[in-house]
N, C-alpha and C positions, 0 to 999 in steps of 0.2 A: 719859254720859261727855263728850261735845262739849260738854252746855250746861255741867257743871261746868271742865271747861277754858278753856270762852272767859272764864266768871264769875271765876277764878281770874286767869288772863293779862290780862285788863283793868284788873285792880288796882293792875297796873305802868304805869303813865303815860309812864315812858319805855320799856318794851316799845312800846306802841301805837302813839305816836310815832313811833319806829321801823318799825312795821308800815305805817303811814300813806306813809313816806319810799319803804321798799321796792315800794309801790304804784304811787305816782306816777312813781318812777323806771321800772319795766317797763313801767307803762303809755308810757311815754313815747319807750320804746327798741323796744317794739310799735308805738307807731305813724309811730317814724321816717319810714318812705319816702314817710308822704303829709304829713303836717307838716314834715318836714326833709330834701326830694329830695337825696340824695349828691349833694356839688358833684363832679362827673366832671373838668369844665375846667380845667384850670390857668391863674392872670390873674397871670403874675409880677411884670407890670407895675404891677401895683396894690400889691403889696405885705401886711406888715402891718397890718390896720387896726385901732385900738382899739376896745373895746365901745360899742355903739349910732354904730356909725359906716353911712354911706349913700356907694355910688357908682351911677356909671351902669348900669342893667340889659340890659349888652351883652356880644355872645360877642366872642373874639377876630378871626373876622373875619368883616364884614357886608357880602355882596353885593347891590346892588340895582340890576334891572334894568329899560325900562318893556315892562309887561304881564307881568311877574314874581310868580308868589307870595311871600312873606317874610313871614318867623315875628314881627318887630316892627311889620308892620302889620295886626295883627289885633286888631279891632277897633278902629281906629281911620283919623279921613279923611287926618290931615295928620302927619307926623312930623319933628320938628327936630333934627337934630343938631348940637352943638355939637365943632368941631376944634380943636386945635390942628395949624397948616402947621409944615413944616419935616421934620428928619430928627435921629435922636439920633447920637452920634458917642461910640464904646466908645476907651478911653486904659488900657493895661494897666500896672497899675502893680506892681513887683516888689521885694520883700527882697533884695538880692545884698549878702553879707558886711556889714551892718548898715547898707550905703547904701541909698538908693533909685534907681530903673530905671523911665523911663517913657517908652512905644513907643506913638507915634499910632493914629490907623485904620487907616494902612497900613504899620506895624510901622518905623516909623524911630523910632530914640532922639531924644528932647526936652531938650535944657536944664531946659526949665522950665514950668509947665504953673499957667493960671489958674484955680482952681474956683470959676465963680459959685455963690452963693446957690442951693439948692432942687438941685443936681446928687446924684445917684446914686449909692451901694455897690452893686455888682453882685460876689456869690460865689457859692460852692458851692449857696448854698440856697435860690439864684435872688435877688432884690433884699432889700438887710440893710440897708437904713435910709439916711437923709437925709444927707449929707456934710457938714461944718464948712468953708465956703467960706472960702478962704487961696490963700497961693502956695507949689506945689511944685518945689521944683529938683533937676535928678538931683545923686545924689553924696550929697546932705545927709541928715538922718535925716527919717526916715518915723514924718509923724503917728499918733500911737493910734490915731484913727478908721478909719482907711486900712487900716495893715498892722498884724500882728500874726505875733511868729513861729511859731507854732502853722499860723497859713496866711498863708503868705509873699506869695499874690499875690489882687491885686483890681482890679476893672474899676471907672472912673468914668464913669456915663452921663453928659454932656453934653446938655443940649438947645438945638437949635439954631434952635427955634419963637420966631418973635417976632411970627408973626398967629398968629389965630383967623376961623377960614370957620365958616359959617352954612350948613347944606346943609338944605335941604324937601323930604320926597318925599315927594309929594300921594297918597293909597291910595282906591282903589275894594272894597271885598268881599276884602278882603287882598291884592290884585293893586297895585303901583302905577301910574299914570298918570303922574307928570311926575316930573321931579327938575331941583332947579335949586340952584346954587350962589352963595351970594351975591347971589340973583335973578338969574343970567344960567340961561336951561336948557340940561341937558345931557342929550342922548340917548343916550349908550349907558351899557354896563352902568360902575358903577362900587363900587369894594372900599373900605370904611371900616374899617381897625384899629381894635380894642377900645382899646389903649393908648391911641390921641389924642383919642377922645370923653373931652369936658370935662363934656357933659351930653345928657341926652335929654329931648325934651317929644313928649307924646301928646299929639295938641286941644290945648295949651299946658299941659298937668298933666305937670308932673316923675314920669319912671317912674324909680323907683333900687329899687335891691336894699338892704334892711337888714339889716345884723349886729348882733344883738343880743349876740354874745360876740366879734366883731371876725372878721377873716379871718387866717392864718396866713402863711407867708414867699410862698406860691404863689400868695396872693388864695385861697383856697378857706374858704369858712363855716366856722367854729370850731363852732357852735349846733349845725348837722348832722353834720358829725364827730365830735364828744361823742358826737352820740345813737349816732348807726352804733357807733363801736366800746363806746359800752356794750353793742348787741346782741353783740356778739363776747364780749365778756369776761362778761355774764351768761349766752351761753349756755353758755360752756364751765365756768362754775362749776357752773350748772344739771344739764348733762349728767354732765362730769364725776365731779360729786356723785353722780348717779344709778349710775351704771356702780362706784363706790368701794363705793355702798350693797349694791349686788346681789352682788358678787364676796365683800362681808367680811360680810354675813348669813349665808350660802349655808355657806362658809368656816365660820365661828366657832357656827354650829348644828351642821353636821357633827363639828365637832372636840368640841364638847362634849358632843354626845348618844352618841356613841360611846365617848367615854372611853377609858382602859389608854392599850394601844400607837398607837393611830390619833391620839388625842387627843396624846401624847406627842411623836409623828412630825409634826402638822401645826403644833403650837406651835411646834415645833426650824424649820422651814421660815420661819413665821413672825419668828421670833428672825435667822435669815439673812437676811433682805430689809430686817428693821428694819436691820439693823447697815450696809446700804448707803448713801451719801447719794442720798436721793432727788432731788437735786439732777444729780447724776454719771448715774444711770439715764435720768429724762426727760431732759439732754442726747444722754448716747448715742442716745435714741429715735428721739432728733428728728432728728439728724445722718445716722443710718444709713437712715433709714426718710426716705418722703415726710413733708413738711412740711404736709400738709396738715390740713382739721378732724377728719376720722376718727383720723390719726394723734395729731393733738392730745388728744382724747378717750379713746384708749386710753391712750397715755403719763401724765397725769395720774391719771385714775384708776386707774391699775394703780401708783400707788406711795401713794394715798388706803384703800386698804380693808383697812391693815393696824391700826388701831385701831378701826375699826370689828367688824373681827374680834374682836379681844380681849373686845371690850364684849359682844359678842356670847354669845362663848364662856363669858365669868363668868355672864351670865344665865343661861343654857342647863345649866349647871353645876347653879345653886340649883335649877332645874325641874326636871329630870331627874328627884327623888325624891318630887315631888311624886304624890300621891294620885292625881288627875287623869292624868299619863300612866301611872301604876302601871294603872288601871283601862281606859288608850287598849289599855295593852299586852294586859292580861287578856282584849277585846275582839276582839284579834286583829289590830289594826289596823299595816301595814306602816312601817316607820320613816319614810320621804318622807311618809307623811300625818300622820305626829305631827309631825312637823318644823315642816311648812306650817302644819298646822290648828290646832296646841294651842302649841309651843314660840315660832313664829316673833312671832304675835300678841300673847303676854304679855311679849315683848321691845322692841316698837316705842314704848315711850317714849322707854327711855334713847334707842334711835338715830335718834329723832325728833330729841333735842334735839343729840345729836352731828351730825345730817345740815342743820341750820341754823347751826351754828358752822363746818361743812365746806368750806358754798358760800361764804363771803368768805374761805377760807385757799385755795382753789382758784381765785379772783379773782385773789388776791393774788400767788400764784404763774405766774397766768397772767400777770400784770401782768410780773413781775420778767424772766419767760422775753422776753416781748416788748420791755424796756427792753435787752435785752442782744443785741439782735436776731435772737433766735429763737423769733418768732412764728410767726403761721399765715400761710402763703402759698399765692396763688391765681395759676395760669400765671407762676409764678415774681417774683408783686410781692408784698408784704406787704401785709396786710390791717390796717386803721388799728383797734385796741385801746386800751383808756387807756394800757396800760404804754408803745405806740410813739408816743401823743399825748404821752404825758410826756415822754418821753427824747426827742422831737425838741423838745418848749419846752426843756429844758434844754440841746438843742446850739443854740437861738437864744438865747441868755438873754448870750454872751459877745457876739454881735457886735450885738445890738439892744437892747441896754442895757436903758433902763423899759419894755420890751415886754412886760412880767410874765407879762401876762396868757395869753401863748402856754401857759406850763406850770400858771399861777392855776388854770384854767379844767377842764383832762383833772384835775388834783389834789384839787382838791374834789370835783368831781362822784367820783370814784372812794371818796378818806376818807367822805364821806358813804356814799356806798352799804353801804360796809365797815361804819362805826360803827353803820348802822341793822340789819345781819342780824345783828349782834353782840349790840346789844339784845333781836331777835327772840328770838337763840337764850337769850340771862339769861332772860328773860321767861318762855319755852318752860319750861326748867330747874327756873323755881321754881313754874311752875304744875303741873307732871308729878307733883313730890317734895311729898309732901303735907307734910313738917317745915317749908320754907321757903312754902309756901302759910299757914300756922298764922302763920309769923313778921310774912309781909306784910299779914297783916289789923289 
């Protein structure tokens, strides 16, 4: 039976395909945490960065003291960093009745305010892109770039760096030894901010960190986020599927091997939960109950396993007078083992091919649930899914313009997965139904 199924499902080139895509993707959300370590830090400083972009490979802040261990000089004798001196200076700038309002660093009103070239949008979603260097006057209107009324206020970083320092700390066995600044040395401990590294050399080889799908508004890996919340959203499709499978087999053999009034009573039950919006239920769930992934996993699949039942229940239907349980019965054998042994097993095509259409409609709703912000959350933060990689490129997409790629990136990677179990499941379909196996040869 296996070898004629696979012989049969291979004849679909875009099933395989498909099976090919769903592979590579698990494999890939499998082995997340050693190929794509979750970015933890947040580098607000750094920003957006577009695809196969490179910055310095540095945390936010780097102590180095002499005879000090530190995690940047391991492996290596000499370390360079590259600074910019200076200090940034934040200038709040405000919508008031369709003028503009602009209050220093230390909150007095300004006339009017210069923004060089290369200065800073600083909002809600930490740094939103590169500013259109002009002049601002209070009172007059407020450029697009700046303010928007949707959100009336924004911060312009200023840089007020007009050197660059040269700092070496010379490293022993990962301890350092010296530290000197501009070749003058300096003995005590000293704190270099991640912001003002311009650049890093190990031995004089540049260590940067590479984005092959860019970094998002916080500086954090696009590449490794994808994978992380594909493990979320594949597993609760996964599970979820599972837990809808077990509830409407279970369900729709009972209902149908019993028949009269039992059968009657669990359809009418059935017909009740259909006519709810599953939508309306797993919101209540979620709302009333923890938000967490148990919760997630019961909520969804407790509103998945009522067409599975049905399916279930019509098979179960045409078996019942079959020969074979006529003769389980004559036997003596207890209804739970014809159920399992005889009824359950000559069922598991159809809800083969229903339980591989299931897990991308369980995605997808996983997805939806988390674009509307009622995801899965852990110690009361939300857990990064495609649906909340989508819906946060969408809340960057108004104030960072061609930054496409923010919502590009969670969108595909999700259509794809989708399109490819969708395949799975055609494929499945027509290799099970022996009429359309006949057609595809």
């Amino acid at each position: 039976m296996n070898g004629t199924l696979w012989s049969h499902f291979r004849r679909d080139r875009w099933a395989v395909g498909g099976l090919a895509v769903v592979v590579v993707v698990v494999a890939l959300c499998v082995l997340a945490p050693w190929i794509a370590p979750p970015p933890e830090e947040l580098r607000p400083w750094l920003g957006a960065r577009p695809p196969l972009s490179r910055d310095p490979a540095v945390a936010l802040v780097n102590r180095f003291a002499p005879g000090e261990a530190t995690a940047l000089a391991a492996g290596c004798r000499q370390l360079e960093l590259t600074l910019s001196a200076g200090a940034d200076r934040l200038y709040r700038c405000a919508l008031r009745r369709g003028s503009l309002e602009i209050r220093g660093p230390d909150a007095r009103l300004l006339d009017s305010l210069t923004v060089p070239l290369g200065a800073v949008v600083v909002g809600p979603l930490g740094v939103e892109g590169a500013a259109v260097a002009g002049e601002l006057r209070a009172g007059g209107a407020a450029p697009r770039w700046l303010v928007d009324p949707a959100r009336p206020v924004r911060y312009l970083r200023l840089s007020e760096a007009t050197a660059v320092q040269l700092w070496s700390i010379d490293c022993n066995d990962g301890r350092v030894s010296a530290i000197r600044c501009d070749g003058v040395p300096v003995d005590h401990e000293v704190e270099l901010r991640g912001e003002r590294v311009l650049a890093l050399r190990a031995d004089g080889r540049e260590r940067n960190a590479f984005h092959l799908l860019g970094t998002d508004q916080q500086g954090r890996d696009l590449w490794s986020r994808t994978l992380h919340g594909g493990r979320l959203s594949l597993l609760v499709g996964l599970v979820a599927t599972a837990v809808s499978l077990c509830i409407g087999v279970l369900y729709g053999a009972i209902a149908g091997y019993r028949g009269g009034r039992t059968d009657a009573v669990m359809v009418a039950g059935i017909n009740i939960l259909d006519a709810v919006p599953f939508l309306f239920l797993v919101i209540l769930l979620m709302t009333a109950l923890d938000r967490s992934l148990i919760i997630f996993f019961a909520a969804l699949g407790a509103v998945q396993w009522l067409t599975t039942a049905r399916i279930v229940r019509a098979q179960v239907l045409s078996l019942a007078a079959g020969d074979f349980v006529l003769a389980a019965r004559s036997a003596g054998l207890p209804p739970w083992r014809i159920i399992t042994r005889h009824l359950v097993p000559n069922c598991l095509g159809p809800v083969l091919v229903f339980a591989a259409l299931t897990v991308p409609a369980v995605i997808l709703e996983e997805s939806f649930l988390s674009f509307i912000g009622l995801g899965v959350q852990q110690d009361g933060r939300p857990l990064d899914s495609w649906g909340s990689l989508v819906a946060q490129g969408m809340a960057g997409l108004g104030s960072h313009g061609g930054q496409v790629w923010l919502l590009a990136v969670p969108a595909l990677a999700m259509t794809g997965t989708l399109l490819a179990l969708n395949l799975v499941g055609d494929g499945l379909r027509a290799a099970l139904d022996p009429r359309l196996a006949r057609m595809a040869r």
